[in-house]
C-alpha positions as CSV (number, residue, x, y, z in Angstrom):
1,X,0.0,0.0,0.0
2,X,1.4,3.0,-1.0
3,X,-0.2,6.7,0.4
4,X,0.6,9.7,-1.0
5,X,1.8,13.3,0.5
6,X,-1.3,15.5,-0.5
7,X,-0.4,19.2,-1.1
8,X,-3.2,22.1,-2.0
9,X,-3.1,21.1,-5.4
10,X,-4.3,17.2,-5.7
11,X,-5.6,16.4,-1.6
12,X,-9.3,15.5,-1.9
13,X,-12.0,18.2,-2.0
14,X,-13.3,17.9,1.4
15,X,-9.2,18.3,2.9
16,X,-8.4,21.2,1.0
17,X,-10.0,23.8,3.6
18,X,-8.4,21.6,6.5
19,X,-5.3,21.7,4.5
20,X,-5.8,25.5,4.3
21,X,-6.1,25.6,7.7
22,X,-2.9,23.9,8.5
23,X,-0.8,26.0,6.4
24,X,-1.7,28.9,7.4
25,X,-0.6,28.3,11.3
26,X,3.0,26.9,10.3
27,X,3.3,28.8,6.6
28,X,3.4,25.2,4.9
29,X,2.0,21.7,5.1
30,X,3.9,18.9,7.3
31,X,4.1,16.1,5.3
32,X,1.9,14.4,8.3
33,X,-0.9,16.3,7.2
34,X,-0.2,15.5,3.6
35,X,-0.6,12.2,4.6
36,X,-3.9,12.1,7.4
37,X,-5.2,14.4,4.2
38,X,-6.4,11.0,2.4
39,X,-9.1,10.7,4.8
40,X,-10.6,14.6,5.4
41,X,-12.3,12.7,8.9
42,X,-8.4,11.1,10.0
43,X,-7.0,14.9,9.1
44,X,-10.0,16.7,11.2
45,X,-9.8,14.1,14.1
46,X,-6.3,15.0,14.4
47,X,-6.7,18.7,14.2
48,X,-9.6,18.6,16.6
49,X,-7.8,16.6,19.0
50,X,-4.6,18.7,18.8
51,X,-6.6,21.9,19.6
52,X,-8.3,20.1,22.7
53,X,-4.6,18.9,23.8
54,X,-3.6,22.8,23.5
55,X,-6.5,23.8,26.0
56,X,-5.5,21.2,28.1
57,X,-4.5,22.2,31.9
58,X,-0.8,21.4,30.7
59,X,2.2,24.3,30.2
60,X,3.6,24.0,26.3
61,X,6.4,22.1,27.8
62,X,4.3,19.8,29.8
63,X,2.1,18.6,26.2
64,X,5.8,18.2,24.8
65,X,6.7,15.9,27.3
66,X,3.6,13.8,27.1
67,X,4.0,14.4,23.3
68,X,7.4,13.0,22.7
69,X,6.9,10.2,25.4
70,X,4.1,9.0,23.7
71,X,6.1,9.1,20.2
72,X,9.0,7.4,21.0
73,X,6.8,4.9,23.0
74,X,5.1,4.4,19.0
75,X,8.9,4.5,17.7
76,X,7.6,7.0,15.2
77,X,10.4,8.6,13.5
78,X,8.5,11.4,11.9
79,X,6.6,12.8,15.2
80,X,10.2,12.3,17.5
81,X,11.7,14.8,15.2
82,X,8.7,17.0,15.0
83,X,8.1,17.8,18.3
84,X,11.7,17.6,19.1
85,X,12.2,20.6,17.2
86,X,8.9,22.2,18.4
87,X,10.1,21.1,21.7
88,X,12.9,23.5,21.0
89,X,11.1,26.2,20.3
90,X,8.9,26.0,23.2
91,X,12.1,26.0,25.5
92,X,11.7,22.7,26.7
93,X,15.8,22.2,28.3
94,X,17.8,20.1,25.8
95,X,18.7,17.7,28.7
96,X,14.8,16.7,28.9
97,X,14.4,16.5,25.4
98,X,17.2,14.8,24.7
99,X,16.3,12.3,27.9
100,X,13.1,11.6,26.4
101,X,14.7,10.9,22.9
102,X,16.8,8.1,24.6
103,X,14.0,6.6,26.7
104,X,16.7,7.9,29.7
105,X,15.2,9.1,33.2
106,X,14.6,13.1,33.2
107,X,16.3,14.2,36.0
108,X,13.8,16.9,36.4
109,X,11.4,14.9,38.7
110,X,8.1,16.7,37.9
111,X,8.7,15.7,34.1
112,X,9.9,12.2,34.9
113,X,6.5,12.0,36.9
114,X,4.6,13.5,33.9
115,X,6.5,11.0,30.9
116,X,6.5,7.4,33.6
117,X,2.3,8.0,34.0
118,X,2.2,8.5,30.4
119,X,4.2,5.6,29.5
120,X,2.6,3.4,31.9
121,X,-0.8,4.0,31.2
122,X,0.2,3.3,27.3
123,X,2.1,0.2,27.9
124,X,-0.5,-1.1,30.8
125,X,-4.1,0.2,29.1
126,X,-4.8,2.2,32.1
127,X,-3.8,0.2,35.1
128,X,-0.9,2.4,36.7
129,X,0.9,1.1,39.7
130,X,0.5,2.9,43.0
131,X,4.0,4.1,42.6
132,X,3.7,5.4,39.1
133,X,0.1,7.1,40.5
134,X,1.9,8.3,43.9
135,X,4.8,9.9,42.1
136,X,2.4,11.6,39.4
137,X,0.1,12.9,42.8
138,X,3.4,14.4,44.4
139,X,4.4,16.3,41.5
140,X,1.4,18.1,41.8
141,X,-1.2,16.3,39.1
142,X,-4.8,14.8,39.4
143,X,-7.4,13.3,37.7
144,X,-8.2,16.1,35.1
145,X,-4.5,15.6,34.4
146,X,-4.6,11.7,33.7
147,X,-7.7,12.1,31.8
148,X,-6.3,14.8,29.8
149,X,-3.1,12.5,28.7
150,X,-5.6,10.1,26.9
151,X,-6.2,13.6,24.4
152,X,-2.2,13.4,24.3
153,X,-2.5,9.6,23.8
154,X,-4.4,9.5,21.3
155,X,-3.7,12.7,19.4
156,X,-0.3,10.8,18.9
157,X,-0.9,7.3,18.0
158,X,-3.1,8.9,15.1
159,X,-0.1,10.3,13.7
160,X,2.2,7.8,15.1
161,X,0.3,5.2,13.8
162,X,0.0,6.8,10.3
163,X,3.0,8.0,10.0
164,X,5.0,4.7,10.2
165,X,1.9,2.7,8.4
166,X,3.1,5.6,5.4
167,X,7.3,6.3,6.8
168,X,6.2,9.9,6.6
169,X,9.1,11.4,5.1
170,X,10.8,14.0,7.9
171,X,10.0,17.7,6.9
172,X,12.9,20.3,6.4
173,X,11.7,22.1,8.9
174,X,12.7,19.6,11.2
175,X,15.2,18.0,9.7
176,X,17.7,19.8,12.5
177,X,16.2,17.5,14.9
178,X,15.5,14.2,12.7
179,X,15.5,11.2,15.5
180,X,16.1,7.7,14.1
181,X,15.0,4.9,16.2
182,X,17.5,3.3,18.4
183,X,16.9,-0.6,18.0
184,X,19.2,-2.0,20.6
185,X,16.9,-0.1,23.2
């Protein structure tokens, strides 16, 4: 199966105004979204969930971490590097990103707290350990905030899921931070 990049010019009618959408907030068209464009509902579940995930109770850096944990959990190529580089912008400390680019403890303990729920209620399908829970409780979190991981969660896999079902091909924009999945982890 082979799926195709959409731009302006040959995406299906009803992805074009989505499409419009999306390049106007980042002045072009990630390839991602060239991609979810195939199926205008994929393309619009993704967008909706993305803008839910931004009025989320989390900081910028806090939907990063969550973001990125979730990615690299997926081992998608394409969103590692994308948020990466966002990631960057957003002033997210290179020790932390890089940290959550090698599947390495954050040494800052309220993002370790933040990534291990994450990951835990990924790899477990919502059952965390009291630890994992206790640790995510200290750091200042609650329910809204566990609930409000699932928009993270499954914002992601979407485009995790799509993006290595189609090896998305990494954007120039953020080639700068292109990640390439360590196997031997």
């Amino acid at each position: 199966m082979t799926f195709q990049v959409h731009t302006l010019n040959d995406a299906p009618a009803a992805s074009k105004s989505l499409l419009e959408k999306v390049e106007e907030k980042f002045d072009f068209i990630p390839n991602q979204m060239g991609v979810l464009s195939e199926s205008p509902q994929a393309l619009e579940a993704y967008m909706t969930l993305d803008r839910l995930m931004k009025d989320t109770s989390f900081s910028e850096k806090e939907r990063d971490v969550v973001l990125l944990a979730v990615s690299f959990e997926n081992r998608c190529e394409y969103c590692m590097s994308g948020h990466s580089k966002m990631a960057q912008e957003h002033g997210l400390p290179e020790d932390v990103i890089e940290s959550l680019r090698s599947g390495q403890p954050i040494r800052d303990e309220r993002f370790q707290a933040l990534r291990a729920y994450t990951l835990e209620l990924m790899q477990m399908r919502g059952h965390i350990t009291q630890e994992t829970k206790q640790r995510f409780l200290d750091a200042g979190y609650g329910p809204k905030q566990a609930l409000e991981i699932m928009l993270g969660i499954s914002m992601k896999t979407l485009a995790n899921y799509a993006n290595n079902l189609a090896h998305t091909p990494v954007d120039e924009a953020f080639k700068s931070a292109q990640w390439r999945e360590n196997r031997a982890n």
